[in-house]
C-alpha positions as CSV (number, residue, x, y, z in Angstrom):
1,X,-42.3,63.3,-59.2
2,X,-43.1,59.5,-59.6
3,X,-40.1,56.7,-58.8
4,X,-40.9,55.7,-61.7
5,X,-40.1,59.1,-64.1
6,X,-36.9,59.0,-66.1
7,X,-36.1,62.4,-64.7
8,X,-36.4,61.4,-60.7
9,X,-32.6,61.9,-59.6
10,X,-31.9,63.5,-62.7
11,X,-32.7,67.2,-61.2
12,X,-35.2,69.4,-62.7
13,X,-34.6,72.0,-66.1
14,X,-33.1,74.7,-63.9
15,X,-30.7,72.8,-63.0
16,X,-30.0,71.6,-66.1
17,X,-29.6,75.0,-67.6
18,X,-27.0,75.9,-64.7
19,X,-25.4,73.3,-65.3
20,X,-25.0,74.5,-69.3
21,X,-23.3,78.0,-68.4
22,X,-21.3,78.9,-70.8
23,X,-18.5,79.1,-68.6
24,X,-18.9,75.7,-68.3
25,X,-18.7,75.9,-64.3
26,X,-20.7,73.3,-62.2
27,X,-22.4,75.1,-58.7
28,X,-20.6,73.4,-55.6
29,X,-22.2,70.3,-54.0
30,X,-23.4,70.3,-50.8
31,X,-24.3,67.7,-48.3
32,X,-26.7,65.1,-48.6
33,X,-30.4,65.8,-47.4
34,X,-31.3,63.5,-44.8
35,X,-35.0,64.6,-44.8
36,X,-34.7,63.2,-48.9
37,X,-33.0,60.4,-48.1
38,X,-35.6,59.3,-45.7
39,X,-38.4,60.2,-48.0
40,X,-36.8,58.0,-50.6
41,X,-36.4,55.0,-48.3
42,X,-40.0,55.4,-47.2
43,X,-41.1,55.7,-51.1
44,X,-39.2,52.2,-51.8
45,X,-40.9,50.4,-48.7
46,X,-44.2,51.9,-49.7
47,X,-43.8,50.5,-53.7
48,X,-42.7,47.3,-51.6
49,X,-46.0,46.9,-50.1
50,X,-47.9,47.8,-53.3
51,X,-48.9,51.5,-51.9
52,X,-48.6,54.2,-54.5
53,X,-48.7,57.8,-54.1
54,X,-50.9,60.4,-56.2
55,X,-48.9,63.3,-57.3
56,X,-49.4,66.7,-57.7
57,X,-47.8,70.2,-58.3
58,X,-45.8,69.5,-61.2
59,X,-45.3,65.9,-59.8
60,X,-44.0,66.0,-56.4
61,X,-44.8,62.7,-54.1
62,X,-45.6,62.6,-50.9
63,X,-44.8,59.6,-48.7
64,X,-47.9,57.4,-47.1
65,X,-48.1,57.5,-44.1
66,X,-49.2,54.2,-43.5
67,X,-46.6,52.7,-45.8
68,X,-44.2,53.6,-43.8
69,X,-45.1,52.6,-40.3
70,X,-45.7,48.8,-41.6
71,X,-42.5,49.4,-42.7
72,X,-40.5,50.9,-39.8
73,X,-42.9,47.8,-37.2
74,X,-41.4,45.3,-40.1
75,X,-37.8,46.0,-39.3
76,X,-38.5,46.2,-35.6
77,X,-40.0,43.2,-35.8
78,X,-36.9,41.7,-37.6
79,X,-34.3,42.8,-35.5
80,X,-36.6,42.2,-32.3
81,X,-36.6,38.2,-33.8
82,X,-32.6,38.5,-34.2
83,X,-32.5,40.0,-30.4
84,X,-34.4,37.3,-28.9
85,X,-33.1,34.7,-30.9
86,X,-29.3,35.2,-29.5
87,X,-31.1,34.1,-26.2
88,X,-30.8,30.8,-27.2
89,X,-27.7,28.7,-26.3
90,X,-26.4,25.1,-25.6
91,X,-25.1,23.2,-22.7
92,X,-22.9,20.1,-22.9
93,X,-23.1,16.8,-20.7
94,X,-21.6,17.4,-17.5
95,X,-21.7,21.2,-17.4
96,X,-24.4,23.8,-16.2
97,X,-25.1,27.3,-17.2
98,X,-25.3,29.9,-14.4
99,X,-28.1,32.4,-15.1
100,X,-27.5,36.4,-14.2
101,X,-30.6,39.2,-14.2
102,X,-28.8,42.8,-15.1
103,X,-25.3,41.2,-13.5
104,X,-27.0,39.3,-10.3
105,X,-27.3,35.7,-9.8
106,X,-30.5,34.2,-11.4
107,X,-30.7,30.5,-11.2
108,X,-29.0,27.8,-12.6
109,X,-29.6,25.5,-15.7
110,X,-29.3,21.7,-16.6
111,X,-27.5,20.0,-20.1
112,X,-29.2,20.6,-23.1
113,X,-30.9,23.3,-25.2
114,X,-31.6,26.3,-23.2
115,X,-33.0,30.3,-23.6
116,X,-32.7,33.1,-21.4
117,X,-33.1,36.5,-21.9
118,X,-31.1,38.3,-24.8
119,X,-27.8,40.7,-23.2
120,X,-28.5,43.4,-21.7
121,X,-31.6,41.9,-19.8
122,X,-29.6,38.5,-18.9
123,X,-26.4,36.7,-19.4
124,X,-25.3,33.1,-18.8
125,X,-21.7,31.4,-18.1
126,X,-21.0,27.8,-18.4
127,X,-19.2,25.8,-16.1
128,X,-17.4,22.3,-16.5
129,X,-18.5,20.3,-12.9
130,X,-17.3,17.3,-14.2
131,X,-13.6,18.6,-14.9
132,X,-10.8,17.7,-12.5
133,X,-8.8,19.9,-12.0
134,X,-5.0,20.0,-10.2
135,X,-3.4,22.8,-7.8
136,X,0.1,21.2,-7.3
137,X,2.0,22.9,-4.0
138,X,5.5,22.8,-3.3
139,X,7.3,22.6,-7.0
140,X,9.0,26.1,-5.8
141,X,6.9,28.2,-8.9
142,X,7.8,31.9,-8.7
143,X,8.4,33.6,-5.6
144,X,7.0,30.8,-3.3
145,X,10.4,28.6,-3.0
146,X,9.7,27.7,0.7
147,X,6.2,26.5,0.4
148,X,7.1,23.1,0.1
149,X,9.3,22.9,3.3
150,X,7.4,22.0,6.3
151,X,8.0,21.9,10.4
152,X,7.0,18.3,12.1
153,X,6.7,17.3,15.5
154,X,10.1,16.3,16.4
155,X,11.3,19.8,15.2
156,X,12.9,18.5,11.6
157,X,12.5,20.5,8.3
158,X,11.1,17.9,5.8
159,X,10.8,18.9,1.8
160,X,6.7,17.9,0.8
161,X,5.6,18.1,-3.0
162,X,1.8,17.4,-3.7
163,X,-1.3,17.8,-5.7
164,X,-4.5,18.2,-4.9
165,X,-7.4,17.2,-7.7
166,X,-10.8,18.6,-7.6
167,X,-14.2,18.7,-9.4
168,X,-17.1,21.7,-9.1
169,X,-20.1,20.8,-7.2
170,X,-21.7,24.4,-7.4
171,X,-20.8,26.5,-10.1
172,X,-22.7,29.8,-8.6
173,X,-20.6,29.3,-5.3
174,X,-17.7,28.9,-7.4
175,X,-18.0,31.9,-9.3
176,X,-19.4,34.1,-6.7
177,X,-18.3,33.2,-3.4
178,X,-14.3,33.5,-3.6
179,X,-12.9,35.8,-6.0
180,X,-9.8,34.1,-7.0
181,X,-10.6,30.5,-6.7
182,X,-7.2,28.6,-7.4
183,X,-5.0,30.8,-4.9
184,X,-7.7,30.0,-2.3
185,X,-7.6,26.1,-2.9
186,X,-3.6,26.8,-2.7
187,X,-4.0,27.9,0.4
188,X,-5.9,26.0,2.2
189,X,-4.5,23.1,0.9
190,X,-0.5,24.5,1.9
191,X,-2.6,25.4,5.9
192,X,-4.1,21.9,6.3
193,X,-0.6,20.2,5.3
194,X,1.3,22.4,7.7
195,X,-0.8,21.6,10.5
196,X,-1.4,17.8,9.5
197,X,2.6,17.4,9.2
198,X,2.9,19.4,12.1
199,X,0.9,17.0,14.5
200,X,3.5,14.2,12.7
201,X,7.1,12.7,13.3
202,X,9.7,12.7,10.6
203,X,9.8,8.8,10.1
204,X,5.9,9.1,10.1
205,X,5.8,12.0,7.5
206,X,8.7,10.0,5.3
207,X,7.8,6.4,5.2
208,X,4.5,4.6,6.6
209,X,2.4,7.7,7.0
210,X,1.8,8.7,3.3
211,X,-1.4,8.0,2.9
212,X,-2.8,8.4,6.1
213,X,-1.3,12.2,5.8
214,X,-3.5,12.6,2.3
215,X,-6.3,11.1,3.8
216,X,-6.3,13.8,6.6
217,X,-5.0,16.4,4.0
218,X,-8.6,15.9,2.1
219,X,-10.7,15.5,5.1
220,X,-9.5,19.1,6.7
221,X,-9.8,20.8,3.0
222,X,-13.2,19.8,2.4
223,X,-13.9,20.9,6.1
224,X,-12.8,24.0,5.2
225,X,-13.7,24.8,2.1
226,X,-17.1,24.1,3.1
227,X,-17.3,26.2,5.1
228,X,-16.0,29.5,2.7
229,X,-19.1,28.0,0.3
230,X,-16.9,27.4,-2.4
231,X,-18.4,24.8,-4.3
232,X,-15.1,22.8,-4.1
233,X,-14.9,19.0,-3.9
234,X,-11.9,17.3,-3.2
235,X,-11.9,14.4,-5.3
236,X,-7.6,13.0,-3.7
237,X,-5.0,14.5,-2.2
238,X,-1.4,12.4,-3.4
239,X,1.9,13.1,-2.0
240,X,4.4,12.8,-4.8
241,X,7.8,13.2,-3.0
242,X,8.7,13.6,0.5
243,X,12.1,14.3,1.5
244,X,15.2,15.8,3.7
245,X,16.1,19.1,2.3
246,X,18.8,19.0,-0.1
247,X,21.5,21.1,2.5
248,X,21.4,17.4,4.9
249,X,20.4,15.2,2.4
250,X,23.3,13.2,1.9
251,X,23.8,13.1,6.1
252,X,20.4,12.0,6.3
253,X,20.7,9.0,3.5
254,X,23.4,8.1,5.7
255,X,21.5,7.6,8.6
256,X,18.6,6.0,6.5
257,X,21.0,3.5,5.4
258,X,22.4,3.0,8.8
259,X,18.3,2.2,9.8
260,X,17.9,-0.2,7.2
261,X,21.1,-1.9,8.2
262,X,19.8,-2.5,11.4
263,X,16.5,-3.1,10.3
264,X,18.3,-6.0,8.2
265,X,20.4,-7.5,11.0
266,X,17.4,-7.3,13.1
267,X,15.4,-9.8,10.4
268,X,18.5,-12.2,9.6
269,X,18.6,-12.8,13.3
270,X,14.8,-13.1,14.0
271,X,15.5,-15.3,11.1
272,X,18.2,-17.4,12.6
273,X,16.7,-17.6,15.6
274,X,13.2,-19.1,13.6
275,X,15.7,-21.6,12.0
276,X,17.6,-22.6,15.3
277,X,15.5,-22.6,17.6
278,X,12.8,-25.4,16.8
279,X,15.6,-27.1,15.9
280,X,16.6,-27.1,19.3
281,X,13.5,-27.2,20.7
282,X,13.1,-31.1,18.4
283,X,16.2,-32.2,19.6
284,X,15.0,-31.4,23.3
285,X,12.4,-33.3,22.7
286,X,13.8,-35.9,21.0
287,X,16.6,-36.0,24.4
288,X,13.8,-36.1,26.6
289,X,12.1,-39.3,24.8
290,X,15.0,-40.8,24.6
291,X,15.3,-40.3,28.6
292,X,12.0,-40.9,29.8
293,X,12.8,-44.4,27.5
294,X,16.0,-44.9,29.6
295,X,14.3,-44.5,33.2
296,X,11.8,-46.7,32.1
297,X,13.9,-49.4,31.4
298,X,16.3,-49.2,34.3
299,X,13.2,-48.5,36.3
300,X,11.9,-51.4,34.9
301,X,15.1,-53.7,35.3
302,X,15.7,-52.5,38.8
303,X,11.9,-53.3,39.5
304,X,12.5,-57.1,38.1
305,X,16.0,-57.0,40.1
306,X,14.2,-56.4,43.1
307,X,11.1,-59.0,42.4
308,X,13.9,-61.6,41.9
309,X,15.7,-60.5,44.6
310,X,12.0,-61.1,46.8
311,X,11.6,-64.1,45.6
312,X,15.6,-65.5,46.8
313,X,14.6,-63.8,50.2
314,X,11.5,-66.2,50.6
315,X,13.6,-69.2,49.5
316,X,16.9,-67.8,51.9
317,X,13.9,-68.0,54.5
318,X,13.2,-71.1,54.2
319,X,16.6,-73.3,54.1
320,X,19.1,-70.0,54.8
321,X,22.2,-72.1,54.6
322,X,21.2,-74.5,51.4
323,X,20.3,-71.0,49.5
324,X,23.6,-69.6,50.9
325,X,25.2,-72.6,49.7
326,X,23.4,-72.9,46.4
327,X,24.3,-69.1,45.7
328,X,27.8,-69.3,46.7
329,X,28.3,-72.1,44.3
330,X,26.6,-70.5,41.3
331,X,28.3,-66.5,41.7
332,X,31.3,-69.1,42.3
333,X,30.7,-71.4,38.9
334,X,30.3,-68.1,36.9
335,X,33.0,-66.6,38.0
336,X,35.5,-69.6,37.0
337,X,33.6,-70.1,33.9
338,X,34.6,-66.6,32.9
339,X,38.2,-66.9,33.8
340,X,41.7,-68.7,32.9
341,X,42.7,-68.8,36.7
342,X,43.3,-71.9,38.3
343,X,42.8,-71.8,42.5
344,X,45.4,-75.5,43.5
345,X,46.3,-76.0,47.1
346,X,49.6,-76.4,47.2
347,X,50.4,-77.8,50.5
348,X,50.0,-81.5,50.0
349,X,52.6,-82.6,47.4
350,X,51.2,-85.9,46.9
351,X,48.5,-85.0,44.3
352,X,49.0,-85.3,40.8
353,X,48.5,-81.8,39.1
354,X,46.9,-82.1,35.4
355,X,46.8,-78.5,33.2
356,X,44.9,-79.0,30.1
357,X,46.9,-76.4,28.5
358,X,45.6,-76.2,25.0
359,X,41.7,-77.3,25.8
360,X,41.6,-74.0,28.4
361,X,43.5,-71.8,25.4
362,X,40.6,-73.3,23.0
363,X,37.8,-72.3,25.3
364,X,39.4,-68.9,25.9
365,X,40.0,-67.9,21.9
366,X,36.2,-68.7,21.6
367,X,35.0,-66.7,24.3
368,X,37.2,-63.7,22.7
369,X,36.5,-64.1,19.3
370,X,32.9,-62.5,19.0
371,X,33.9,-59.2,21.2
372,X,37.3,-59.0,19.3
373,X,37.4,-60.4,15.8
374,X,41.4,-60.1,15.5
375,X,43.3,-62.8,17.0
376,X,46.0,-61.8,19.4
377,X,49.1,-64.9,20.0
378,X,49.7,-64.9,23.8
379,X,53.7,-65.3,24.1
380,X,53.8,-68.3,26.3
381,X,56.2,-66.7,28.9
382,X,53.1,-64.8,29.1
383,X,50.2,-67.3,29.4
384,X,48.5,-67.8,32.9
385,X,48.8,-71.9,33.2
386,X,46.0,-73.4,33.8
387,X,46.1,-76.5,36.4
388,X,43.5,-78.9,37.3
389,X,43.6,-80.5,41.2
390,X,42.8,-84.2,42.0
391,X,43.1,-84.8,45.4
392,X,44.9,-87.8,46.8
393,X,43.3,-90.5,49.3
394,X,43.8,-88.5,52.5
395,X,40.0,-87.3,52.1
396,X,40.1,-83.7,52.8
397,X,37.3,-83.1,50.1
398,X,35.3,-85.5,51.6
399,X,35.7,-83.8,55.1
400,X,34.6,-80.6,53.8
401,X,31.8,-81.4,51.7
402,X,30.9,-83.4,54.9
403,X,31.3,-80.3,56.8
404,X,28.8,-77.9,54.6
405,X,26.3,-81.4,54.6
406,X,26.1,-80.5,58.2
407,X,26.0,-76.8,58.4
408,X,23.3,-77.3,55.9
409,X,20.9,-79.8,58.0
């Protein structure tokens, strides 16, 4: 029977006739015939393809055999296509694709538009190598509330919170070499800070040692994480908070305070002593200028004293009883030039004594008044008098300055 026959499906006169009992009752359906169905989709593929069978025997088809090999290699081909096709994927800027042959480790690929072979042959996973990631240790997560305290050198528990960032730079070590790769970085990141604050003083750990401690904390985690092939790289280690455990951390603000006290009376001291001491170090200086000034000038005077005092010694040499004489009579004229007193011999009453009272009080006022501007009245029970001797005509000034006119020759 043709496709094309208005009775194909339709079932054939026998049928038909069953079908028109006159009970009216329909024979039970059975299941449907494969080997039919395939003959039918083989028929459609082969009127498809323009093939047309010849029938015979009351106008039975049957299938080409040709027909229906083009038409099974067509859908082969089709989902063969769709297979091969899934090969293809993409991979972003900054990421690589890690290559597997029937689950083992291939090779790797680079950014861009990539094929490999279609699952179950091959499969591919990408990795981000340009990602930084973060493992923070000591934030007391879970059942690890004691990571973060740590032993140092001078036996004191000290409270250590960090993070530790890191990029990929193999993603086949990374996925193949450690099997869970965060807890392994949390590891060795919580072994190398253990033994780095270990090797460390408190005050080192808590204040100026910071970032020396990260710098070691990053050089021993690369070391060994290295050396387990991870494909790790440890881009910075930062400590966010370093501390005294909270059971003495009120005693041991204490004593940080008491520390900074004496760290600030240690400065306002060195600070005083900066102030003070050039200041007495100028005024030293300025004491001995002013002293090496003073010796010079005495040493000076005393020098001139002594030239002076050379030069009477040559003169006393040469007359010693005139230059005796001459100095006698002027230490003597300076002296009563500088004094009220009046020297009067009183023995011989026949000379006339003359006091010029008010000339000598004149002289003295005016020798006063420039060392003492006030002027002082002298009570005149308490004036010195001042007397003048004139010598009668028994010649006893004569005699002596006849007597020193002879010592003198």
């Amino acid at each position: 029977m043709s496709i094309n026959d208005p009775q194909w499906g339709r079932g054939s006169q026998n049928n038909n006739q069953n079908n028109n009992k006159p009970d009216g009752k329909k024979p039970p359906e059975g299941p449907p015939d494969l080997d039919q169905l395939w003959k039918d989709f083989t028929q459609k593929l082969g009127r498809l393809f323009g093939q047309n069978g010849a029938g015979d025997n009351g106008g039975n088809f049957s299938p080409d055999s040709s027909g229906a090999k083009v038409g099974a290699s067509l859908i082969v081909a089709v989902i063969a296509l769709v297979w091969l096709s899934s090969g293809f994927f993409i991979v972003q800027e900054g990421q690589t694709a890690v290559i597997t042959t029937f689950g083992k480790f291939s090779h790797q690929t680079s950014a861009g538009f990539n094929w490999r072979w279609p699952y179950p042959v091959q499969g591919h996973e990408i990795v981000n190598l340009s990602q930084v990631r973060t493992v923070e240790i000591g934030y007391k997560k879970g059942s690890k509330e004691r990571e973060s305290l740590m032993l140092t050198d001078d036996e004191n528990i000290v409270d250590i919170q960090f993070a530790v960032q890191y990029t990929l730079n193999n993603a086949a070590d990374w996925l193949y070499n450690n099997r869970d790769q965060e807890e392994m970085i949390l590891q060795v990141a919580e072994t190398v800070v253990r033994e780095v604050v270990g090797k460390s003083s408190m005050d080192f750990v808590l204040y100026e040692g910071r970032e020396k401690i990260a710098l070691d904390v990053s050089a021993g985690m690369q070391k060994i994480l290295n050396a387990y092939g991870s494909g790790v790289l440890v881009a910075q280690v930062t400590m966010q908070n370093v501390q005294a455990p909270e059971q003495v951390q009120a005693v041991f603000e204490d004593a940080q305070k008491a520390k900074q006290d004496k760290e600030r009376l240690k400065n306002e001291g060195i600070a005083y002593a900066n102030d003070v001491i050039p200041k007495a170090r100028g005024e030293a200086s300025r004491m001995i200028q002013e002293a090496e000034a003073y010796k010079g000038s005495i040493v000076a005077n005393a020098q001139g004293n002594a030239s002076r005092f050379q030069q009477v010694l040559v003169e006393y040499q040469k007359a010693p009883a005139i230059t005796r004489d001459r100095m006698y009579l002027e230490t003597m004229q300076q002296i009563f030039a500088n004094t009220s007193k009046v020297m009067m011999d009183t023995k011989t009453g026949n000379n006339m004594i003359y006091l010029p009272l008010d000339k000598i009080q004149g002289d003295q006022a005016a020798k006063v008044a420039p060392a003492a501007p006030a002027q002082v009245t002298i009570p005149a029970a308490e004036q010195i008098p001042t007397v003048e001797m004139r010598y009668g005509k028994d010649g006893r000034s004569k005699d002596n300055r006849d007597t020193r006119e002879r010592e003198g020759r």
